[in-house]
N, C-alpha and C positions, 0 to 999 in steps of 0.2 A: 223284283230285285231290290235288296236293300242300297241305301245312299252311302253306306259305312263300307269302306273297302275292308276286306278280311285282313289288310296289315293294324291299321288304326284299332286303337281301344274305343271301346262306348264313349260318347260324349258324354262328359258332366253336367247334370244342373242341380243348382245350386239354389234353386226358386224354393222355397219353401215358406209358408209362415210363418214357422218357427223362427226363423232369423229376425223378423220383426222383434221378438226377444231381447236383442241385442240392444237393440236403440237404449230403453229405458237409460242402463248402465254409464252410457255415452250423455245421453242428456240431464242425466240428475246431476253430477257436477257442474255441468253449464246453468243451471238454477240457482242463479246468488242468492235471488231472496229467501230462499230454503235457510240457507245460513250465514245471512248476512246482518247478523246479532251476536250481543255475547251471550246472552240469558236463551234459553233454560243451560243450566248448567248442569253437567253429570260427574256426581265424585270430585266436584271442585275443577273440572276441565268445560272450558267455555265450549257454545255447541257447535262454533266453526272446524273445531278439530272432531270431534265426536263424530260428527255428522261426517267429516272424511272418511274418517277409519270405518266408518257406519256403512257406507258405499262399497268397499274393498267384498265385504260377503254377497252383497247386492248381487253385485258384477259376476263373483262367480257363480252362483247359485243361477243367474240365467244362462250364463255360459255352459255349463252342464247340462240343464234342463235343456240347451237348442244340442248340444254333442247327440244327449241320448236321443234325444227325437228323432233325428237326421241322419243317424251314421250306417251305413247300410250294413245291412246283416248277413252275413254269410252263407 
């Protein structure tokens, strides 16, 4: 006999590897010394800003790559 009564829905988990993915995103901002310079410079914009906007695609790009991994398929 299953532990799931027939009202409730399947339990979720949410354990995957894929969600390790995520981290990077979260921790590359917290790396000062990544860009805590003004040099190299891109197009005349110092690399602290660069290097922001430069995380913005990072972030999603794994954020997609864990969606498709993970999302259950019908």
């Amino acid at each position: 006999m299953s532990s799931q009564s027939p009202e409730q829905p399947p339990r979720r988990s949410d354990r995957s590897r894929w969600n390790w993915l995520l981290v990077p995103p979260v921790l590359l901002p917290l790396a000062v010394p990544l860009f805590n310079r003004e040099g190299p410079e891109l197009g005349g914009v110092p690399a602290f800003y660069w290097l922001q906007f430069a995380f913005i695609p990072v972030g999603v790009l794994c954020t997609v790559a864990v969606y498709r991994a993970t999302r259950k398929r019908g």
